[in-house]
C-alpha positions as CSV (number, residue, x, y, z in Angstrom):
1,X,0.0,0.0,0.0
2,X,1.3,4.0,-0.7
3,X,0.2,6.4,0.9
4,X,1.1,10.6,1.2
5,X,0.6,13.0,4.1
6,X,0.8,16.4,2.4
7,X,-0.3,19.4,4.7
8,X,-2.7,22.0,3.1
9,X,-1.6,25.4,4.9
10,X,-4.2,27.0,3.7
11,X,-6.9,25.2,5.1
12,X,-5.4,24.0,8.3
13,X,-5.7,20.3,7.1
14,X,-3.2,17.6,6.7
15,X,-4.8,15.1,3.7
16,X,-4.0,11.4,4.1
17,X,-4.4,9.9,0.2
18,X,-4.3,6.1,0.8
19,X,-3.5,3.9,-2.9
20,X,-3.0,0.6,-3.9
21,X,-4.5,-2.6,-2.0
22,X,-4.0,-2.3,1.7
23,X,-4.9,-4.3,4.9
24,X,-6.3,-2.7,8.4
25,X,-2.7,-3.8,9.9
26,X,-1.3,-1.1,7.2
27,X,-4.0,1.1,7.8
28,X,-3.2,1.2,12.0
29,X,0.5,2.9,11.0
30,X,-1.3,5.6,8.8
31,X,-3.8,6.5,11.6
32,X,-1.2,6.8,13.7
33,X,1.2,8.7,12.2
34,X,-1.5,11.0,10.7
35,X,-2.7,11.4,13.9
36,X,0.7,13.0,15.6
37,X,0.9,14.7,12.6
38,X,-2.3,16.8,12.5
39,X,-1.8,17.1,16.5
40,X,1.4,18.5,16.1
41,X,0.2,21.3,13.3
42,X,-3.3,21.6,15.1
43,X,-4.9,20.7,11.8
44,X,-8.0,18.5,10.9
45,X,-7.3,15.4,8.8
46,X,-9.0,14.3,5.2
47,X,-8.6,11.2,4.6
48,X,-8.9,10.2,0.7
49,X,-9.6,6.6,-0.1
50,X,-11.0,6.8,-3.4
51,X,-8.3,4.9,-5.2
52,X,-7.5,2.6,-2.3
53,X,-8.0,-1.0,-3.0
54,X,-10.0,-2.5,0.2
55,X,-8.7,-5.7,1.7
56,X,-10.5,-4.9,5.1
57,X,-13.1,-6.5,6.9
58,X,-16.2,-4.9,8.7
59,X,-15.2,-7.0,11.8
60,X,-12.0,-5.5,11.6
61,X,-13.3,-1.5,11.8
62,X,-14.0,-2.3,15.1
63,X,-10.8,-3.1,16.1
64,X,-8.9,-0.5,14.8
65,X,-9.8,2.1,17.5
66,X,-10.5,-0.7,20.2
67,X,-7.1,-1.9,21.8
68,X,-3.9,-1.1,21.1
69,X,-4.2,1.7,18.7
70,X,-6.2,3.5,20.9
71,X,-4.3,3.1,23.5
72,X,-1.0,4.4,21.6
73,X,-2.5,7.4,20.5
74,X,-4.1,8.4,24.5
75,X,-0.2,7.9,25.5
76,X,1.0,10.6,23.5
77,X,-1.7,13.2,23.9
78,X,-5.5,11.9,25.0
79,X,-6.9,15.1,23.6
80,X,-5.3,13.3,19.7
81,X,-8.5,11.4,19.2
82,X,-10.6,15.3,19.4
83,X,-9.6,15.7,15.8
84,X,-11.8,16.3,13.2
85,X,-11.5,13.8,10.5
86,X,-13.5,13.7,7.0
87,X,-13.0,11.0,4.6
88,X,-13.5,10.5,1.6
89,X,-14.6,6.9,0.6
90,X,-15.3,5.2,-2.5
91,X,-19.4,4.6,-2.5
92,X,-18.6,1.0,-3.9
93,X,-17.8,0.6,-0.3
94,X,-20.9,2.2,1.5
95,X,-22.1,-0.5,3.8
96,X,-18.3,-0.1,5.3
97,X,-18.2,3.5,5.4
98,X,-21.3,3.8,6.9
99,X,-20.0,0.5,9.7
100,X,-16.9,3.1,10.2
101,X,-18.7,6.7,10.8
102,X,-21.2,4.7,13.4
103,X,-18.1,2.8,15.3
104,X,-16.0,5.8,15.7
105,X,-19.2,7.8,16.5
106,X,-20.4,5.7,19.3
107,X,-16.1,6.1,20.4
108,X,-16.6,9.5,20.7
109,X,-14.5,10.3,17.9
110,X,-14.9,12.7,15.0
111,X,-15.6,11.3,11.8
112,X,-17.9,11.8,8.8
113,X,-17.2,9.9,5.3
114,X,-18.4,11.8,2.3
115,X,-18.3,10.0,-1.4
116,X,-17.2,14.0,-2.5
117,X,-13.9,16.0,-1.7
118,X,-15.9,19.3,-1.9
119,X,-18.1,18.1,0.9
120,X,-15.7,16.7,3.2
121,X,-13.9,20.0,3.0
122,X,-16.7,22.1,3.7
123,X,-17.7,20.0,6.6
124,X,-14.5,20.0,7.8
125,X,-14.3,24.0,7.6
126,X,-17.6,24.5,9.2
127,X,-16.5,22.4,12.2
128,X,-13.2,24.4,12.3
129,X,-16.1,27.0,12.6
130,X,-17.9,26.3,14.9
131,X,-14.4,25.3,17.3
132,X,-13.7,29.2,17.3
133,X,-17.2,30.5,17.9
């Protein structure tokens, strides 16, 4: 699997473009890494997974922020998991998008998947928003 972390100044987010066939073992890294990132620049995170090639089981969403992940990321900095994160998903893929945004809703964790880059990124600026209001 590839993936690129290129910060967008501009917009205060840091997007995540995920390619080629990957596992959620490969995806655990990328979350993490992303993660510190965005923390470290106070930025929101896009995800893009439109041309990502999905070897991952719904049993295995569940997983990824239950155990050690989590755990990881509350070491370095518990306030990590407040940050906003939109990604975009490919709609072939919906019943597992919609399996993710539920299981890291009912964590407590920010996320909304969008089938549209425009969308994500105005959802993403509107909760940037509403955090300075």
């Amino acid at each position: 699997m590839k993936y690129k972390l290129e910060p967008k100044h501009s917009e205060k987010y840091l997007y995540v473009k995920l390619t080629e066939e990957g596992y959620a073992v490969d995806i655990k890294g990328i979350i993490f890494e992303a993660r510190i990132q965005a923390k470290e620049l106070s930025y929101s995170l896009l995800y893009d997974f439109t041309e990502f090639i999905n070897k991952v089981e719904i049993s295995e969403i569940y997983n990824l922020y239950r155990g050690d992940l989590m755990e990881k990321l509350i070491s370095v900095d518990p306030d990590i998991l407040k940050i906003d994160v939109a990604i975009i998903g490919n709609p072939d893929h919906a019943e597992l998008w919609d399996f993710t945004e539920t299981t890291f809703y009912n964590a407590g964790i920010s996320i909304k998947v969008f089938y549209e880059k425009d969308q994500a990124l105005h959802w993403l600026a509107r909760k940037k928003e509403a955090t300075r209001s």
